[in-house]
C-alpha positions as CSV (number, residue, x, y, z in Angstrom):
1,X,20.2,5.6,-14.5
2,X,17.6,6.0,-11.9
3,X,15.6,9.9,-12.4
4,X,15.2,11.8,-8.9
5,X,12.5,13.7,-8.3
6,X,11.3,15.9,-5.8
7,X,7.1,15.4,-4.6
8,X,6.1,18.2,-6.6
9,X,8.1,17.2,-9.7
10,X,6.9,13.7,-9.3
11,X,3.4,14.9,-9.1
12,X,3.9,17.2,-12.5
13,X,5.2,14.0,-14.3
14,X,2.9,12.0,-13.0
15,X,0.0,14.3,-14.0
16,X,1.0,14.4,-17.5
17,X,1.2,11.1,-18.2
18,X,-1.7,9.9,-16.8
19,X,-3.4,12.5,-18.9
20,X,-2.1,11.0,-22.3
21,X,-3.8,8.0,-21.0
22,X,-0.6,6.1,-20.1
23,X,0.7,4.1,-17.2
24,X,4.0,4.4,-15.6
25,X,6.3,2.5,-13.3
26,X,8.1,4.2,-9.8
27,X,10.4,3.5,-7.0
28,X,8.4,3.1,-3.9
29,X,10.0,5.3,-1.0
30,X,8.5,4.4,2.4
31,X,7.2,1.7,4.5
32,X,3.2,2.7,5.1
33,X,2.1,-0.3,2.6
34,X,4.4,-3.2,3.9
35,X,4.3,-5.8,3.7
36,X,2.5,-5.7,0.3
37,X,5.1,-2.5,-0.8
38,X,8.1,-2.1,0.5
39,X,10.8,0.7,0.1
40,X,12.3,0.4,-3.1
41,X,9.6,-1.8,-5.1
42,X,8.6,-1.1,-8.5
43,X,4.6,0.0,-8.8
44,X,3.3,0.6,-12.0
45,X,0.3,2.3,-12.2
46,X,-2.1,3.3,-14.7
47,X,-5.3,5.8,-15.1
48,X,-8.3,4.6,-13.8
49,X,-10.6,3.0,-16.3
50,X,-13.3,1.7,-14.0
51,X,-15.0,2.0,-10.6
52,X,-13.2,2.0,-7.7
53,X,-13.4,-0.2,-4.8
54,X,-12.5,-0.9,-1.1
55,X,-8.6,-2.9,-1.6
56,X,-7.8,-0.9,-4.6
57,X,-4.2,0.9,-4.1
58,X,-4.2,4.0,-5.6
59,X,-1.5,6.8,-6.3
60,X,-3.5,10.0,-5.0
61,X,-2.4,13.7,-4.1
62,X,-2.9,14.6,-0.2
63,X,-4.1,18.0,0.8
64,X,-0.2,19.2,1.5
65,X,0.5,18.5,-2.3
66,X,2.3,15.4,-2.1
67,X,2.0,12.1,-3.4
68,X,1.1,9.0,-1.8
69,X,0.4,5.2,-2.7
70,X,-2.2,3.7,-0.2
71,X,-5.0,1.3,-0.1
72,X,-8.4,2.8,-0.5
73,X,-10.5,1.5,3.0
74,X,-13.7,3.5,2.2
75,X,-15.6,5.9,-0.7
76,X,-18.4,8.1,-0.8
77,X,-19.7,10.2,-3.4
78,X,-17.4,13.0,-2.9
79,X,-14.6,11.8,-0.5
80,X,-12.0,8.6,-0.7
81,X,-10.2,7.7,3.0
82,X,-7.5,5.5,2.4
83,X,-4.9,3.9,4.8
84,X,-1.3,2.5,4.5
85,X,-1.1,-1.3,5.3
86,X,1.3,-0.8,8.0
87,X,-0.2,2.3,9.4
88,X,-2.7,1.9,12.4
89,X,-4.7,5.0,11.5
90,X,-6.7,6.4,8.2
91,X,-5.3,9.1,6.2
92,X,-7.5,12.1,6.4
93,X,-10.8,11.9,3.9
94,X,-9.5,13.5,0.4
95,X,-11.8,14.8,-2.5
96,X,-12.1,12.2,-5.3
97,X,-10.4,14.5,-7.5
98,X,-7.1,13.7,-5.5
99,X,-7.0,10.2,-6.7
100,X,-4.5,9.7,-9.7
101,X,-3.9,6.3,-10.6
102,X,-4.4,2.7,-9.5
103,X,-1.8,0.5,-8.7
104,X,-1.4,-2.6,-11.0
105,X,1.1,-4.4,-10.4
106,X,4.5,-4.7,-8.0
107,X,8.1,-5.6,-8.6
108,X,10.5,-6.2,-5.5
109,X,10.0,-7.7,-1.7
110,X,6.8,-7.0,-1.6
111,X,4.0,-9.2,-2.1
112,X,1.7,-8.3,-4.6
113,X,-1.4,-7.2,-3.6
114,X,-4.0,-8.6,-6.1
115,X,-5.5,-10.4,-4.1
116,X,-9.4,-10.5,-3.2
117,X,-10.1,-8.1,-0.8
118,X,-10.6,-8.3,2.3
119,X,-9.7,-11.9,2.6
120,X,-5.9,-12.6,1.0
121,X,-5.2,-9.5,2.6
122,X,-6.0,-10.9,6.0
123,X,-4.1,-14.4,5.5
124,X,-1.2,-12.6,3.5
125,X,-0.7,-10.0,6.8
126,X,-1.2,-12.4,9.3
127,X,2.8,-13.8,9.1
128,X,3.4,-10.2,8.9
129,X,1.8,-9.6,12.1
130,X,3.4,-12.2,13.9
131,X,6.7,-11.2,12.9
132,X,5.7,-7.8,13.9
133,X,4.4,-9.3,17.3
134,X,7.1,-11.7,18.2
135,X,4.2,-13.8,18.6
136,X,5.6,-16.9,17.6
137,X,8.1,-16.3,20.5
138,X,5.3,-15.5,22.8
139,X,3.4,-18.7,22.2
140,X,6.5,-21.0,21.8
141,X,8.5,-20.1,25.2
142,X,5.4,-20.9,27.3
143,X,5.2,-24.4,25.2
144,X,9.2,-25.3,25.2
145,X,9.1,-24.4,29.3
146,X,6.3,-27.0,29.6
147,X,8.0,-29.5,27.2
148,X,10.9,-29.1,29.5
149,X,9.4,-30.1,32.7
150,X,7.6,-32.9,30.9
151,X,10.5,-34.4,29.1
């Protein structure tokens, strides 16, 4: 039996948990990270034990209270910005304090995202981004039409 939460509720748990020092695994709703996440994958995350760094995916609190998993794209000493994989634009800059877990590990049709920043992320979204594109279909037409008249 799946448990339903609203963002605040989520948040509330969430909290609590990660206060006890404990990890926890979630239904992602959304499509922001794909392809790395997609709706209805299993994150687990856990409290954050170390630095963090650019590529981490963290579980954070936005400034209208609710809860979001993205990657984090740049830190200062007060402020995180993070973005979604699929999104085009960063999230607004949040205090540090915002952040409340990294991500460790994925479950589902995603692909998991462990891999060394920024580099597997560029060759894992690059099929992505030709899917997205049609590229393929943009390159090949051109070729076949040429094939054609040669053939």
């Amino acid at each position: 039996m799946d448990l339903v939460l609203n963002s605040r509720d989520f948040l509330e748990v969430a909290e609590s948990i990660l206060k006890k020092g404990k990890g926890f695994s979630f239904k992602a709703i959304g499509h922001s990270m794909a392809p790395f996440i997609k709706d209805g994958d299993i994150v687990t995350v856990r409290p954050i034990t170390r630095p963090l760094k650019v590529g981490d995916v963290v579980l954070l609190k936005t400034n209208e209270g609710k809860p979001l998993l993205h990657r984090v794209k740049k830190i200062d000493k007060e402020w995180i910005i993070t973005k979604g994989d699929a999104s085009y634009t960063d999230d607004p800059p949040l205090p540090k304090e915002n952040i409340l877990a990294l991500a460790v590990n994925n479950k589902g049709k995603g692909y998991n995202f462990h891999f060394r920043y920024p580099f597997g992320y560029i060759i894992t979204l690059i099929p992505y981004w030709i899917r997205q594109n049609r590229l393929l279909t943009k390159v090949c037409k051109p070729i076949l039409f040429l094939l054609r008249l040669i053939i």
